[in-house]
N, C-alpha and C positions, 0 to 999 in steps of 0.2 A: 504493500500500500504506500504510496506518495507521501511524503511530509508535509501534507499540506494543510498549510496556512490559515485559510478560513475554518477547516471542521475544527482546527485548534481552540480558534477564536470563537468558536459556538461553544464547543465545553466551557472554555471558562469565562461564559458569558450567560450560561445557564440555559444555554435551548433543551430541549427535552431529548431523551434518547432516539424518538423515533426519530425528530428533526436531523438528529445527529448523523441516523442512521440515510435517511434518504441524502442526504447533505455528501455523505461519504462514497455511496454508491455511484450517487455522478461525477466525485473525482476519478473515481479508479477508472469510470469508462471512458471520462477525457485524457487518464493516464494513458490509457492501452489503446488508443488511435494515435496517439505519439502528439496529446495536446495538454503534458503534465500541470495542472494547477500552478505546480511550485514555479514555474517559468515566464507564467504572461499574468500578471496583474488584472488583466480586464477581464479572466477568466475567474478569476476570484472576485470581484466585484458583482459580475453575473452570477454569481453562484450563491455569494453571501445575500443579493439581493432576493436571489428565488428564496435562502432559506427563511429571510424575514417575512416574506409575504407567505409563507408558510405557517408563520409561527402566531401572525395576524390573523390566520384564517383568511386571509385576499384572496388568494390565487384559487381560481376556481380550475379544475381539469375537465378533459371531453368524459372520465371516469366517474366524477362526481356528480357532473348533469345527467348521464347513464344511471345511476344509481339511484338522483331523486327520484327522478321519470317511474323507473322500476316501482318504488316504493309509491309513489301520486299515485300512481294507474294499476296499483296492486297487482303488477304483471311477474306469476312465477318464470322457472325458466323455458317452459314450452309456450308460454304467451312473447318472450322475446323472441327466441329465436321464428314462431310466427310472423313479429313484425316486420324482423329482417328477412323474412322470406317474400314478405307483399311488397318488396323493394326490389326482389330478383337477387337477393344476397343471402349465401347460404353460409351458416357460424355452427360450432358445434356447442354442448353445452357447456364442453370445459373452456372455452371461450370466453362466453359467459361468465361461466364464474372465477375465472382469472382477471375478466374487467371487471369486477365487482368486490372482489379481494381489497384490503388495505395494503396502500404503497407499502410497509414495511412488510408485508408479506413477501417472501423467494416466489411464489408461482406467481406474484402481481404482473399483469401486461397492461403495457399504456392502449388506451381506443383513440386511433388514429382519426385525425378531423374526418377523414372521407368514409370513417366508419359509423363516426359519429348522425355524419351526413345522414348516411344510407338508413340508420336507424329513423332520424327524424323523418325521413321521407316516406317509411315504412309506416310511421306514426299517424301520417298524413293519410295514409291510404288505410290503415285501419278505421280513423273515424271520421272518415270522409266518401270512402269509397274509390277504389282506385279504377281511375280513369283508361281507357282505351287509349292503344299505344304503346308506346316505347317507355319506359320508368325515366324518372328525370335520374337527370347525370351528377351523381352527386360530388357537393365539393370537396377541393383536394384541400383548401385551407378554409376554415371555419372562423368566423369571431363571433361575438355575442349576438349583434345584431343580424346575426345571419338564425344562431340559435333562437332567437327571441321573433325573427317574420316566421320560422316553420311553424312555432308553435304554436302564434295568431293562425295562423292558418289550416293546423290544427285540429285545433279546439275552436275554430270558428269564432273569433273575437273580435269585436271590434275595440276603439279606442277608449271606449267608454267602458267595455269590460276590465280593458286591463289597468284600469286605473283603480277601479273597486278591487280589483286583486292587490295592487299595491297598496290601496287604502288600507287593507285589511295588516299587511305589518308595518304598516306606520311609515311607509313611504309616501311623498304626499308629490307630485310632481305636476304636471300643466298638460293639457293637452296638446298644445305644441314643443315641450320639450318632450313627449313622444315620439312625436311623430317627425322628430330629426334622427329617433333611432331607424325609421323607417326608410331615409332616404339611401341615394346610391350616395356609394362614397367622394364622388367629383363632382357633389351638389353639394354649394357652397352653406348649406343649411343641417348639412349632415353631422351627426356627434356621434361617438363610439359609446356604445352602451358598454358599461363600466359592470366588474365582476360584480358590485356592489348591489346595482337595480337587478340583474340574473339572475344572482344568488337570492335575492327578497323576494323576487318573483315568481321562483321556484319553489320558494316559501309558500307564497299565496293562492299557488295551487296545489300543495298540498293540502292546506285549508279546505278549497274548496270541492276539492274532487275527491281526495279520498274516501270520503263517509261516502259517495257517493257510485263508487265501483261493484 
């Protein structure tokens, strides 16, 4: 293992062992592609920064949204790999339950954006009905506001819904500061929906849909 620098500075800075442990595992991987921690500065900076927004609870993962979803829609594991079937994408269960494993778990596997995609769009065609045709193409790079149109789309939301979704954990935002999460990104009106409105909003359906599965 690497001498490296930042997992030092979390021990004696009190980060928790898990933090420790995740923190440690991406050195060793950047060690052994020949991009050692101990050598470049900006890899420590990147690394210390993911572990704080870790330790914040910020950083939200494509494993975590996987996870609420699972848990909102009370979906065991033959109702996922169903969803990702109505998407034309075939996962097995141990799949499944390697993306739903905790990071410090050895069999945990990351859910790649275009996996995450495919699931959302499976989601789509579960309670919507999937359309005639070719499955949409799902994306290779994901951000929230990409997470956050599938799911209007959905669950058939308007803007009005998801504001009483956010009313409900105490997020309290505008109808037009929505609806900037809505735009393309090269419209000057467009804002990046921030882990912070996702992660509540994922909240607020759990509220509301749960009981209701």
């Amino acid at each position: 293992m690497p001498n490296c620098l930042c997992t030092r500075s979390l021990s004696e800075n009190g980060f928790s062992p898990k933090i420790f442990r995740i923190v440690e595992k991406q050195c060793l991987r950047l060690f052994f592609i020949g991009q050692a921690p101990g050598v470049n500065p900006a890899i420590h900076l990147a690394i210390a920064t993911l572990a704080l927004k870790l330790k914040k609870g910020n950083c939200m993962t494509n494993n975590d949204i996987l996870r609420r979803l699972r848990y909102t829609f009370n979906c065991d594991d033959s109702k996922m790999i169903s969803i990702f079937g109505l998407a034309d994408y075939v996962v097995t269960r141990e799949q499944i339950c390697d993306w739903l494993k905790t990071e410090d778990d050895s069999a945990y596997q990351d859910c790649s954006d275009s996996q995450l995609a495919i699931f959302l769009n499976g989601l789509i065609n579960d309670k919507r009905g999937k359309k005639e045709g070719p499955p949409s193409v799902p994306e290779t790079r994901l951000t929230n506001n990409i997470v956050l149109v599938k799911l209007k789309i959905a669950l058939n939301l308007q803007a009005e819904d998801i504001l009483k979704i956010l009313d409900r954990v105490d997020i309290h935002i505008s109808k037009h500061e929505l609806s900037a999460f809505f735009r393309k990104p090269g419209n000057k009106h467009y804002r990046a929906c921030k882990d912070q409105i996702l992660r509540n909003f994922l909240t607020g359906l759990q509220y509301q849909y749960r009981d209701n599965c």
